[in-house]
C-alpha positions, -999 to 999 in steps of 0.1 A, spaced: 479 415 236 478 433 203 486 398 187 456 382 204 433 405 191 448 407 153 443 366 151 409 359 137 411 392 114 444 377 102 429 338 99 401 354 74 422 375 57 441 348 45 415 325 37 395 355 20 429 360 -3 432 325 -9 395 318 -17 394 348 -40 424 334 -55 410 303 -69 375 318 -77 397 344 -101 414 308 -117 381 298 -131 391 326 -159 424 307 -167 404 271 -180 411 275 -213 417 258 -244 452 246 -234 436 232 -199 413 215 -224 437 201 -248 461 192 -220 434 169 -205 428 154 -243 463 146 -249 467 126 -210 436 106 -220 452 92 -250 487 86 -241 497 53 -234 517 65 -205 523 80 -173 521 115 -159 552 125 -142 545 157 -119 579 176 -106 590 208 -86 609 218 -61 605 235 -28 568 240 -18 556 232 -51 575 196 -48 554 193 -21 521 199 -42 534 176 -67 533 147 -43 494 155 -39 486 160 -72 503 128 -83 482 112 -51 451 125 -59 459 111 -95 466 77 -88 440 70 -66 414 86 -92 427 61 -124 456 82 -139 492 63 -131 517 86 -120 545 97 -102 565 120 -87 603 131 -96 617 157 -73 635 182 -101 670 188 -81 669 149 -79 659 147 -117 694 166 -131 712 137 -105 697 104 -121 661 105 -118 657 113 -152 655 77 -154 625 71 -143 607 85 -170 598 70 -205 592 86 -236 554 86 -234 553 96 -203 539 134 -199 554 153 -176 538 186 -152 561 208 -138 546 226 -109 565 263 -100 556 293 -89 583 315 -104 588 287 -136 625 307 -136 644 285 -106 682 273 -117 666 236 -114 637 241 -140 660 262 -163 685 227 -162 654 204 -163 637 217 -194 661 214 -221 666 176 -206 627 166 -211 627 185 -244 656 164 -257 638 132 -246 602 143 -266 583 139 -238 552 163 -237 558 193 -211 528 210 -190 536 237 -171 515 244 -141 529 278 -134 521 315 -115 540 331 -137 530 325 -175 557 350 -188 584 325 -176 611 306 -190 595 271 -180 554 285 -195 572 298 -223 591 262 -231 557 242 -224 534 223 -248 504 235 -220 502 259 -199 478 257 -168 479 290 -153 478 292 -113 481 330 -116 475 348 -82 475 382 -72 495 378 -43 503 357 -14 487 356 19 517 360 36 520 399 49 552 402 32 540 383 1 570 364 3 560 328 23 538 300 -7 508 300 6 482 312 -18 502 300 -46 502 263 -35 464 266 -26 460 274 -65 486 252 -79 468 224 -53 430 233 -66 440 235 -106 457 201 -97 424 189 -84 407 205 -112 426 185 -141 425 153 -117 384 154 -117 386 160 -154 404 133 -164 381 114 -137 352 118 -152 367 114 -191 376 77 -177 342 71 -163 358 69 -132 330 51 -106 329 43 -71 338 8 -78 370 20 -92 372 46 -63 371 13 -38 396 -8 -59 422 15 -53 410 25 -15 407 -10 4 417 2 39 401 24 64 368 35 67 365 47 29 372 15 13 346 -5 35 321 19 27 325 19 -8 331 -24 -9 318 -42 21 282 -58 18 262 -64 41 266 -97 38 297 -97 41 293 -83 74 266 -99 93 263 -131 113 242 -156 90 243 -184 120 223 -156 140 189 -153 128 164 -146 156 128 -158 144 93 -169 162 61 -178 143 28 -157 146 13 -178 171 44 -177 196 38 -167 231 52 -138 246 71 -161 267 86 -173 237 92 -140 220 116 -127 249 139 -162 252 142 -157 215 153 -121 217 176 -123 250 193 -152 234 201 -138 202 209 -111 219 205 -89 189 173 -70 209 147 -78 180 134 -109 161 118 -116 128 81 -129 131 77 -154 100 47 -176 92 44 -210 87 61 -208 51 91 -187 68 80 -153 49 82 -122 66 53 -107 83 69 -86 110 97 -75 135 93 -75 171 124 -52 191 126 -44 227 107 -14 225 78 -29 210 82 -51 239 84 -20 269 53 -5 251 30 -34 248 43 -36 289 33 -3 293 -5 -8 284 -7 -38 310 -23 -65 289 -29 -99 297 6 -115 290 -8 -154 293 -30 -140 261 -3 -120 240 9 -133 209 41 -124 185 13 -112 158 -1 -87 186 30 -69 192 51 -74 159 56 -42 136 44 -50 105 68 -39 69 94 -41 88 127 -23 76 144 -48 54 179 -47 33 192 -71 6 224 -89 15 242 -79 -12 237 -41 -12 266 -20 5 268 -17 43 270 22 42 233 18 30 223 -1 57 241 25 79 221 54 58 188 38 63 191 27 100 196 68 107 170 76 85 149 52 101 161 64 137 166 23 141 198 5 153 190 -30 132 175 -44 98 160 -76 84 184 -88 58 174 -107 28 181 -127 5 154 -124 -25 122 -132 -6 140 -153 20 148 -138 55 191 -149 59 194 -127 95 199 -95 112 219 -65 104 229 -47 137 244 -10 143 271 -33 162 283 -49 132 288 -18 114 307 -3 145 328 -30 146 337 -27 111 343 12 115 321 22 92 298 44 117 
């Protein structure tokens, strides 16, 4: 029962030690974070991020988050590295090593070994008195206090710094590149991200489906077109096919509501006019952005002046996008 009650004191605790953790890391961005940044941009190769332990598993994201953000990289596990792996790395390559302590058996072996090769070493370390900061062409300091764990023994707030500084360098290098969303979607094609940041609208909707009446159509008219487009709206053009209004099934219940002559009613009566429109070649996100702006579940698409179809909340769930 005491254990119950100690559980969401505990849960802040830790995230109040790990937050004040990296807000005390925004001291350690120094020259060397700035040169180290400098030096990646202009090498011709690779960055080759290592540890062991929890910080191997670090490593992995920070070589993930620099990949998909236009730095090629790669991770080297460094027990693996004294076994063969130093293979994998050339001599431009600049190479991160990510420990806590910097003064494991593995980094002590691997140092010497990168040294001899010339490539450039960045240590992103907790401890900048160690053997592996003190061996280093940079030093990123991860410094912390100590560990969330109660016996400040368990990684914890030492990988959330080592994770953010990795971050940190990541969006620098990021935004030296001119790094854009275009970019961003090259290297994100699947799931939901990469639709939203390449799919068009056009891409997307069904240019055989383009529901449309003239002014002068009879309310008769206006509902066959709607129920058999079956996208519950159509475009009202005039007689040179330019756009003068929209007509959905609510405008439909409300003119119904006022009980009007329905022989008399014409598509011009009940249309909204400036209807919601969207180019076809503008991203689909937008068209997702606008409609729940709007409060609206379709758009007029178009091409230039000329109306091409429909854009439907339905297209853009099918996608997965909403």
């Amino acid at each position: 029962m005491k254990l119950l009650k100690n559980i969401k004191s505990t849960a802040i605790k830790v995230l109040q030690n790990e937050s004040d953790a990296i807000r005390n890391m925004i001291n350690f961005v120094d020259s060397d974070f700035e040169a180290c940044v400098s030096d990646i941009l202009a090498s011709p190769g690779r960055v080759v991020v290592t540890g062991i332990g929890k910080s191997a598993i670090i490593s992995n994201k920070i070589v993930a988050t620099l990949n998909s953000t236009g730095t090629p990289s790669l991770f080297m596990h460094a027990a693996d590295a004294i076994h063969g792996d130093l293979g994998m790395i050339k001599k431009e390559d600049f190479v991160i090593c990510v420990s806590k302590s910097g003064n494991t058996p593995e980094i002590k072996v691997l140092v010497p070994l990168l040294k001899r090769s010339g490539n450039k070493l960045v240590a992103l370390v907790c401890n900048i008195n160690s053997y592996l900061a003190e061996q280093s062409d940079y030093v990123l300091n991860a410094s912390i206090t100590e560990e969330a764990c109660p016996n400040n023994l368990a990684p914890t707030t030492s990988t959330t710094a080592q994770l953010a500084l990795g971050d940190a360098l990541a969006i620098c290098l990021l935004e030296a590149r001119g790094f854009t969303a275009a970019d961003f979607a090259r290297y994100h094609p699947g799931g939901s991200l990469g639709k939203q940041l390449y799919l068009t609208v056009g891409d997307i909707m069904d240019r055989q489906l383009l529901p449309a009446v003239g002014e002068a159509a009879s309310l008769k008219d206006v509902i066959l077109e709607i129920s058999s487009k079956r996208l519950g709206a159509t475009a009202v053009l005039d007689e040179n096919r330019n756009l003068k209004g929209i007509i959905t099934d609510g405008d439909l219940r409300r003119m119904l509501q006022q009980n009007p002559d329905l022989s008399k009613i014409k598509a011009k009566e009940i249309m909204t006019d400036s209807p919601k429109t969207i180019m076809s070649n503008e991203y689909a996100i937008r068209a997702l952005n606008m409609m729940k702006a709007h409060n609206i579940t379709q758009l007029v698409v178009q091409d230039g002046k000329r109306t091409v179809g429909f854009i439907h909340i339905h297209d853009l769930m099918k996608e997965g996008i909403v």
